[in-house]
DOGUPA-213045 format. One line per field, with one value per residue: residue number from 1; residue in one letter; x, y, z of N, C-alpha, C, O in turn. Coordinates in Angstrom, 2 decimals, decimal comma. Layout:
i (NUM/...)
aa (A/...)
nx (X/...)
ny (Y/...)
nz (Z/...)
cax (X/...)
cay (Y/...)
caz (Z/...)
cx (X/...)
cy (Y/...)
cz (Z/...)
ox (X/...)
oy (Y/...)
oz (Z/...)
END
This chain:
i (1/2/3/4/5/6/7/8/9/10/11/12/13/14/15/16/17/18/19/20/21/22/23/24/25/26/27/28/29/30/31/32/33/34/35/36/37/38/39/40/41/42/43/44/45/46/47/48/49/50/51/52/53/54/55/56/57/58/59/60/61/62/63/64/65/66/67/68/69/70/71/72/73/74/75/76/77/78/79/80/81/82/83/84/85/86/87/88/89/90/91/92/93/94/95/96/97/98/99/100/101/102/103/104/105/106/107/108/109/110/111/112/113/114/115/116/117/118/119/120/121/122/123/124/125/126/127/128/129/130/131/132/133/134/135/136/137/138/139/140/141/142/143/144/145/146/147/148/149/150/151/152/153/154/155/156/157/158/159/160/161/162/163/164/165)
aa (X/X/X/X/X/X/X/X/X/X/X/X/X/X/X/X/X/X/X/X/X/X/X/X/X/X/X/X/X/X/X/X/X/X/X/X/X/X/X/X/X/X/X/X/X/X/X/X/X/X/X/X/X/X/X/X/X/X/X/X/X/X/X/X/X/X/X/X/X/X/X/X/X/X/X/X/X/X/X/X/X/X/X/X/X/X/X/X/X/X/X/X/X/X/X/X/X/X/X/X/X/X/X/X/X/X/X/X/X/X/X/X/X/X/X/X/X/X/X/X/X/X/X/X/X/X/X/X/X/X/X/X/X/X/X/X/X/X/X/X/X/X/X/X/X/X/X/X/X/X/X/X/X/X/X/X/X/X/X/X/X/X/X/X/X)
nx (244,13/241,61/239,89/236,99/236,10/233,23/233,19/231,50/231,85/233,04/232,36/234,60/236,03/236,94/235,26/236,72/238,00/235,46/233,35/230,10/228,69/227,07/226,26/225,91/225,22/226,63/227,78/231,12/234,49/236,40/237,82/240,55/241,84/244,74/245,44/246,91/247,04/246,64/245,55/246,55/247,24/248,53/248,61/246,94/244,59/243,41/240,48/238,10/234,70/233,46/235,12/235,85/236,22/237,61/239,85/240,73/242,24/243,52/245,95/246,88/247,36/249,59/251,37/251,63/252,45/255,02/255,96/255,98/257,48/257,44/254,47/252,51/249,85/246,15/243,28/239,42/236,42/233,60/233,25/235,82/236,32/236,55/238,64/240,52/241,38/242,64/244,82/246,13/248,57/249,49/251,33/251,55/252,60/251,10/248,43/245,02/241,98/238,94/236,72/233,76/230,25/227,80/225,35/223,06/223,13/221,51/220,28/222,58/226,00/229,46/231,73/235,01/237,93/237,33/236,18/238,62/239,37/236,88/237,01/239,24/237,69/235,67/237,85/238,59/236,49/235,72/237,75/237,22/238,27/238,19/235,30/234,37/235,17/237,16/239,42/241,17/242,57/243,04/245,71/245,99/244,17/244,85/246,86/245,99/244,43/246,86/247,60/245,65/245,90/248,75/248,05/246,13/248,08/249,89/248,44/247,79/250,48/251,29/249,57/248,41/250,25/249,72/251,76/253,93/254,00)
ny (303,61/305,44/305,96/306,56/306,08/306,51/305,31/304,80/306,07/305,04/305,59/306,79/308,15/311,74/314,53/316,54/314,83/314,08/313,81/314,66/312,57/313,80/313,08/309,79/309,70/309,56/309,46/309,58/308,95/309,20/306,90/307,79/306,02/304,83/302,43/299,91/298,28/295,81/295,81/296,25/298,16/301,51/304,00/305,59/307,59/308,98/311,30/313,51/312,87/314,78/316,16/316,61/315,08/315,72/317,51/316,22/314,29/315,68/315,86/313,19/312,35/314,21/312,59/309,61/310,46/311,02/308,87/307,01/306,98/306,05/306,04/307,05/307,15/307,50/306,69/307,82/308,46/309,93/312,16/313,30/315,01/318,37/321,31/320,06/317,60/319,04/320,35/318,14/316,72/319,14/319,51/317,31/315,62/313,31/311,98/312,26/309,91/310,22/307,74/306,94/306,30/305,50/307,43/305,69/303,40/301,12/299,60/297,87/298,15/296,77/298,85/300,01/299,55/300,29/298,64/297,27/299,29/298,72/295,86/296,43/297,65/295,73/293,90/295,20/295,85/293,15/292,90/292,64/294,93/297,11/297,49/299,42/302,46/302,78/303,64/306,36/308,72/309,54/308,39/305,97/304,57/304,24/303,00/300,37/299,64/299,54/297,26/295,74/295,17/293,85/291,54/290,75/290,64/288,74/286,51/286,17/285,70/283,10/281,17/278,33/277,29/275,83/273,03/272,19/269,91)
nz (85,80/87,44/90,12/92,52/95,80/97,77/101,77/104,40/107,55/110,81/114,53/115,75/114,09/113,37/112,79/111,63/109,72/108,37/105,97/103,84/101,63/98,98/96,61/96,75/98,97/101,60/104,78/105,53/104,68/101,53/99,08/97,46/94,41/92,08/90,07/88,21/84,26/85,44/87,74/90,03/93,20/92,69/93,74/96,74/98,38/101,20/101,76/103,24/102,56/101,25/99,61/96,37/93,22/91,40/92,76/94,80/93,12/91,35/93,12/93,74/91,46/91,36/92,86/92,27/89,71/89,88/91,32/89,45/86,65/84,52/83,74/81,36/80,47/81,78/82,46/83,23/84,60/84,10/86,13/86,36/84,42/82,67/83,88/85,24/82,77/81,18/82,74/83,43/81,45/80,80/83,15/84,59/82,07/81,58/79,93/80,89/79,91/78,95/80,10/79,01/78,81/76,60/74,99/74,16/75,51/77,33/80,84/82,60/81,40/80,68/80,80/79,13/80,73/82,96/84,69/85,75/87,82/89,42/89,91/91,90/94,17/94,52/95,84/98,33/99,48/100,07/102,33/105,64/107,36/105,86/104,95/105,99/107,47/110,21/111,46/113,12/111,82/108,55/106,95/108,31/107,51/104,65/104,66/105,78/102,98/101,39/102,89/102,44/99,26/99,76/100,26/98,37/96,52/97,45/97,44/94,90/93,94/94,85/93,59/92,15/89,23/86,43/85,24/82,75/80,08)
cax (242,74/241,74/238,35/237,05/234,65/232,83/232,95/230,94/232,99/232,82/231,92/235,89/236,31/236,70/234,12/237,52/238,30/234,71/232,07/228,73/228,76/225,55/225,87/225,80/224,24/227,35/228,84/231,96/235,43/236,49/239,34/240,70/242,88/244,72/245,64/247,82/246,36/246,30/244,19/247,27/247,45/249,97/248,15/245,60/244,74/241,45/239,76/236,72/233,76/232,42/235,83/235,27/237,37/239,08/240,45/242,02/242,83/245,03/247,23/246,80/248,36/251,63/252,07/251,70/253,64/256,75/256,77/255,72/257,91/257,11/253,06/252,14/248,28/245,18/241,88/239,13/234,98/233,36/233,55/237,36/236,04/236,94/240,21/241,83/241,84/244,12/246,31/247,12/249,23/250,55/251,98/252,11/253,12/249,97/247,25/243,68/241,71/237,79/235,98/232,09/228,71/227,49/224,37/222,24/223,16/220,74/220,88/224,23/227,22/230,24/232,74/236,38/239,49/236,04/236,16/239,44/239,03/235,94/237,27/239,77/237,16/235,52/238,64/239,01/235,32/236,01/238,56/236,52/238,78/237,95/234,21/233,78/236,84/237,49/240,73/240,95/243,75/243,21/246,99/246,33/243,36/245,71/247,63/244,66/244,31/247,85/247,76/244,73/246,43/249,42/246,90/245,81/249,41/250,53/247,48/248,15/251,73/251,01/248,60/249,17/249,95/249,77/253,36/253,97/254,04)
cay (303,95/306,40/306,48/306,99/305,28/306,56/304,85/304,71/306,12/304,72/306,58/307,04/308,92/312,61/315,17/317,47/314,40/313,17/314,87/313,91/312,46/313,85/311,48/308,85/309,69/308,48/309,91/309,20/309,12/308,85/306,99/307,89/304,95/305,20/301,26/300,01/297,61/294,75/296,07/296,35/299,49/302,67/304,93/305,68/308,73/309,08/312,15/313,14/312,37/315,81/316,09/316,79/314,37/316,67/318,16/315,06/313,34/316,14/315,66/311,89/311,85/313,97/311,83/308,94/310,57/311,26/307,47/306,30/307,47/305,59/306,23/308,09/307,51/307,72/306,33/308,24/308,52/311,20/312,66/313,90/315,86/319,54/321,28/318,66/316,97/319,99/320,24/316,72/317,00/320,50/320,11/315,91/314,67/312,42/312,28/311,88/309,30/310,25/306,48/307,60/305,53/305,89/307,95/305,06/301,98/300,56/299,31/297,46/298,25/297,31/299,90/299,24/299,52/301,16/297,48/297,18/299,37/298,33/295,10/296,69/297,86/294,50/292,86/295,48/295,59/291,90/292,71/293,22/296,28/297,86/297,30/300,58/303,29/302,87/304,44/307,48/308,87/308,76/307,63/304,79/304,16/304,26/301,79/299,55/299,73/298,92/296,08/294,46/294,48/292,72/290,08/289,97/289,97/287,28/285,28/285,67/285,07/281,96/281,06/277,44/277,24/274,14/272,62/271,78/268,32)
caz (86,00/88,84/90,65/94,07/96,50/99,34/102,50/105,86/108,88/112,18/115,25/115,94/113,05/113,52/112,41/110,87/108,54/107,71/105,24/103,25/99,79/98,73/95,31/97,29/100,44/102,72/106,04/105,90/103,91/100,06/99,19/95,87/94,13/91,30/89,85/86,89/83,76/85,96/88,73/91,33/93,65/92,21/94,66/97,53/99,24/102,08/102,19/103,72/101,44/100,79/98,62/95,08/93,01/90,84/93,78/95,33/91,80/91,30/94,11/93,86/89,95/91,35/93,88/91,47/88,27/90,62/91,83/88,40/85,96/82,88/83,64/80,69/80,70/83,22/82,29/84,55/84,51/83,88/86,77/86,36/83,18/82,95/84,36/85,08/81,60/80,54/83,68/83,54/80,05/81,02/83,91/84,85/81,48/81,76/78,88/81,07/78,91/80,03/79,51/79,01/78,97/75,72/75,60/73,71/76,49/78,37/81,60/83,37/80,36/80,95/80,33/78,83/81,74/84,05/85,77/86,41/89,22/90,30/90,68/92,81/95,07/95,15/96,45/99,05/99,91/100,64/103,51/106,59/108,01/104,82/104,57/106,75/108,32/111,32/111,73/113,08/110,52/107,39/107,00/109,05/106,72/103,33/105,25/105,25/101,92/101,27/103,86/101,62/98,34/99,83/100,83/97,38/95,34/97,63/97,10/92,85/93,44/95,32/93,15/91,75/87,96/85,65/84,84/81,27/80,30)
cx (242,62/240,16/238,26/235,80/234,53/232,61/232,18/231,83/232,36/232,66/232,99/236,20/235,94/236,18/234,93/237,60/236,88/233,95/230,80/229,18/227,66/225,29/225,56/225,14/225,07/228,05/230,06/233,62/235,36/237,48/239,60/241,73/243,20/245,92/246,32/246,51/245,81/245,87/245,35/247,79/249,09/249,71/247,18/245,90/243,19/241,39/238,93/235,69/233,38/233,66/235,64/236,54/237,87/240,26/241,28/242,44/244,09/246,62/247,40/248,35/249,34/252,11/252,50/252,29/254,77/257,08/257,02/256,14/257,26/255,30/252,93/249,92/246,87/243,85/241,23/237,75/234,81/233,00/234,93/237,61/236,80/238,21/241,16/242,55/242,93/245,50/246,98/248,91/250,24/251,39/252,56/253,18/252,04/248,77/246,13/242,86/240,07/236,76/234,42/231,46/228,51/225,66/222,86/222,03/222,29/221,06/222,38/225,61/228,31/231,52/234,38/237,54/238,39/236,09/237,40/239,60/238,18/235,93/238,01/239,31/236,44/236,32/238,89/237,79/235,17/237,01/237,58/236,50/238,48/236,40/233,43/235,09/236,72/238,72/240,30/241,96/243,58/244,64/247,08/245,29/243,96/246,29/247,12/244,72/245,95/248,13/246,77/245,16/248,21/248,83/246,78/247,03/250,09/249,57/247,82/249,39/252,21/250,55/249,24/249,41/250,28/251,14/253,43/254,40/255,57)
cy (304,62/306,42/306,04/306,46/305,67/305,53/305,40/305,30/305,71/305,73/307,53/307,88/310,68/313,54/316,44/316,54/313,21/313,87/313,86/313,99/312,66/313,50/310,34/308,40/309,24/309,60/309,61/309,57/308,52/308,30/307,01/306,66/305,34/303,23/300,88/298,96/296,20/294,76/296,31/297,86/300,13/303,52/305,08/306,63/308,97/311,10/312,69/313,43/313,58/316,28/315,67/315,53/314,91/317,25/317,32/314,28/314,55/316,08/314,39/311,69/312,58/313,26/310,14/309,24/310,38/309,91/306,77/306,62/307,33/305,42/307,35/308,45/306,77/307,65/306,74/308,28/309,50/312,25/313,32/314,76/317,38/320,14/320,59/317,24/317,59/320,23/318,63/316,33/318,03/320,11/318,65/315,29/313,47/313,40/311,17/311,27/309,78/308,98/307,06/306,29/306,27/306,40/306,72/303,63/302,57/299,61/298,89/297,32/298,23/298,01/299,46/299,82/299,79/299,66/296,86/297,83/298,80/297,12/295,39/297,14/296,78/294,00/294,03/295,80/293,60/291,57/293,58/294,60/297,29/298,50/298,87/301,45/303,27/303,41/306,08/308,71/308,40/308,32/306,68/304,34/304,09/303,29/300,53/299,23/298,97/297,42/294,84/294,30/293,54/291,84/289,68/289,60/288,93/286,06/284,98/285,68/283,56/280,76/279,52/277,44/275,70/273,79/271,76/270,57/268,44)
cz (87,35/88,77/91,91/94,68/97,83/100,29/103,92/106,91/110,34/113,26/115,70/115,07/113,32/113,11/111,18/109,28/107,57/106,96/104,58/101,79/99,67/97,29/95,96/99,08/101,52/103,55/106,51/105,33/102,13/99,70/97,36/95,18/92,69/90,53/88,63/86,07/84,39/87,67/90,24/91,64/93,23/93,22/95,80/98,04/99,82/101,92/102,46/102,24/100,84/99,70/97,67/93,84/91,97/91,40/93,91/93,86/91,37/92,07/93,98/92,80/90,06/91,80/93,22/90,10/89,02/91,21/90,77/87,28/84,08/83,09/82,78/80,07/81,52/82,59/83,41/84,22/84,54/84,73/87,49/85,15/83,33/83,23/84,22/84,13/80,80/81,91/83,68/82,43/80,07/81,89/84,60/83,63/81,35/80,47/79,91/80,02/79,61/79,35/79,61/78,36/77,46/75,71/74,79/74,76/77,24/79,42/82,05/81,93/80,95/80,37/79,57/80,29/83,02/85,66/86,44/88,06/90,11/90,47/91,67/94,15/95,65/96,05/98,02/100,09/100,82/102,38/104,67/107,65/107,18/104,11/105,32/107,30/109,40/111,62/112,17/112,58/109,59/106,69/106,84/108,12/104,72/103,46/105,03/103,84/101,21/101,71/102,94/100,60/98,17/99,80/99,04/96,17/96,09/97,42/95,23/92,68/93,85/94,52/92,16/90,41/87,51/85,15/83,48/81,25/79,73)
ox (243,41/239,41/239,09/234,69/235,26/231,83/232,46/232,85/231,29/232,83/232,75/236,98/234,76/237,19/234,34/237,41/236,97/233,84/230,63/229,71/226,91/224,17/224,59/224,84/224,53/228,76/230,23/233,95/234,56/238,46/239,03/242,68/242,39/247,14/246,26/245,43/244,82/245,93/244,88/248,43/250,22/250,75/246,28/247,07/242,14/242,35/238,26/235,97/232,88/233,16/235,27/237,75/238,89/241,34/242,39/243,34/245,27/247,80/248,61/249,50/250,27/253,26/253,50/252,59/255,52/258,23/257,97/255,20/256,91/254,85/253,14/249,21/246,78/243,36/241,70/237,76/235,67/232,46/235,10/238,72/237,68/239,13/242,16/243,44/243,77/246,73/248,12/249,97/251,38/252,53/253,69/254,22/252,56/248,47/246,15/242,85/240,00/236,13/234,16/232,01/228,96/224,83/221,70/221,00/222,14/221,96/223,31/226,01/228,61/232,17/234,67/237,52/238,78/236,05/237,35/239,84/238,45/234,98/237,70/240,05/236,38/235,82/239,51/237,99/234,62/237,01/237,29/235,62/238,47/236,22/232,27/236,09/235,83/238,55/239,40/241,91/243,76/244,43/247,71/245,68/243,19/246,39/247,62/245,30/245,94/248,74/246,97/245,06/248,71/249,27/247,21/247,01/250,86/249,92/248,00/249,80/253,18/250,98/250,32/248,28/250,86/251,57/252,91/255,07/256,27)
oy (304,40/306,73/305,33/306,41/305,40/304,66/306,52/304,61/306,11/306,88/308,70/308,65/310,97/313,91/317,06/317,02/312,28/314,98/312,66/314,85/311,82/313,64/309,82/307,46/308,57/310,48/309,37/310,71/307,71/309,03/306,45/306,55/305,97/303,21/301,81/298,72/295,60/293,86/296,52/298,60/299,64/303,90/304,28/306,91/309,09/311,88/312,44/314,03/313,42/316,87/314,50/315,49/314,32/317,45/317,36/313,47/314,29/316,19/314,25/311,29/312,29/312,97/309,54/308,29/309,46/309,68/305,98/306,65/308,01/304,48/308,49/309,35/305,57/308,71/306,47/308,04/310,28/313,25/313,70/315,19/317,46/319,44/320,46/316,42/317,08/320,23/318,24/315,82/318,01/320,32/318,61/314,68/312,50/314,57/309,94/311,97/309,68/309,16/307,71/305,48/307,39/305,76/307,08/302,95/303,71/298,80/299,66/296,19/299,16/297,52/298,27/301,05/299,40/299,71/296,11/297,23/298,43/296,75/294,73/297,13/296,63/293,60/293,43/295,98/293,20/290,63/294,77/295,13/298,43/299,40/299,25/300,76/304,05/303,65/306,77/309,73/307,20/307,77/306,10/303,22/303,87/302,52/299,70/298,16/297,90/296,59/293,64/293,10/292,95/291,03/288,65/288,73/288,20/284,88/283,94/285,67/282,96/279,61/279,57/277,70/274,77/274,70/270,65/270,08/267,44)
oz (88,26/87,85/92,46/94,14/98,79/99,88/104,35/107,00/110,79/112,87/116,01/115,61/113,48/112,51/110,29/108,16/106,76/107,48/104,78/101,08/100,17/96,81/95,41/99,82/102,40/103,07/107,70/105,66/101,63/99,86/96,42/95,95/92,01/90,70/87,82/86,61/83,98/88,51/91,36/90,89/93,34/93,75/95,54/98,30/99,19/102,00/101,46/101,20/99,72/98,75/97,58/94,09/91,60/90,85/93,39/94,09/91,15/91,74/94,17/92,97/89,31/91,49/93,63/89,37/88,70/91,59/90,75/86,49/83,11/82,43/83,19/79,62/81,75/82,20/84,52/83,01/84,95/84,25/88,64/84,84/84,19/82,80/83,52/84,34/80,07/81,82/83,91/82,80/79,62/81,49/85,08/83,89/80,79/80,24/79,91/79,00/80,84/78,31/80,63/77,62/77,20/76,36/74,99/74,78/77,68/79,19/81,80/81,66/81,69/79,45/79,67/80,35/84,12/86,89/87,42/89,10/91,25/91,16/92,66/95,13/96,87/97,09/98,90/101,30/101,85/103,17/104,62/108,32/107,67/103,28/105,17/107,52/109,73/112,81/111,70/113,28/109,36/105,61/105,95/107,79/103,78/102,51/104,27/103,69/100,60/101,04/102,78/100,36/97,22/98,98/98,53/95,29/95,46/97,26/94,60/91,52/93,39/94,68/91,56/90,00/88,06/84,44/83,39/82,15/79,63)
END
């Protein structure tokens, strides 16, 4: 699953790597993620917010086919529509799946694989270094990102299970 969430940037943050999400009204960075069926990071990449996410989802899913060999498909919102549903196939080897809102739902629906990410943003919304960029590299802000889902695969490998009688 691949989708992207604007963040806030701190005052540190440099004016080359920050832009406006004018969907979302935010001054700051975007970080794009791209997560397997069980919600654990395959990818991240920051770029400033005013980045279109076709743009960075393309570079995201080589950088993620070429680590991920046996990834053969990419659930995405409908905001990864267009272009990049036919370059993905041509040229990754990846079949783009585009999950869509059905045009009869009312209010809060939830989607099929759509929450897998967006739990992934919960849990990283939860880490307080994460709740805003402060970095002034977005690098060092990927890093971040990395640094919180160790936190959370050692917490669910920790995690106590019940011992069979």
């Amino acid at each position: 699953m691949i989708d992207s969430q604007s963040v806030k940037a701190d005052a540190v943050v440099s004016s080359d790597s920050r832009g406006f999400d004018g969907g979302k009204l935010i001054n700051g960075r975007k970080r794009h993620v791209v997560v397997d069926t069980l919600g654990l990071l395959l990818g991240v990449m920051d770029t400033a917010a005013d980045t279109g996410d076709r743009a960075a989802a393309q570079v995201l899913l080589e950088q993620v086919a070429d680590a991920h060999h046996r990834l053969t498909l990419v659930w995405a919102d409908g905001g990864y529509t267009g272009s990049l549903v036919e370059y993905c196939p041509a040229t990754l080897a990846l079949v783009l799946a585009i999950v869509k809102r059905s045009d009869d739902a009312r209010g809060f629906v939830v989607l099929p694989k759509r929450w897998i990410v967006e739990r992934l943003f919960a849990h990283l919304m939860r880490t307080r270094r994460l709740a805003r960029d402060f970095e002034r590299r977005t690098t060092s802000a990927e890093a971040m990102v990395y640094w919180s889902m160790i936190l959370l695969m050692t917490r669910r490998l920790a995690r106590s299970r019940p011992q069979p009688a």
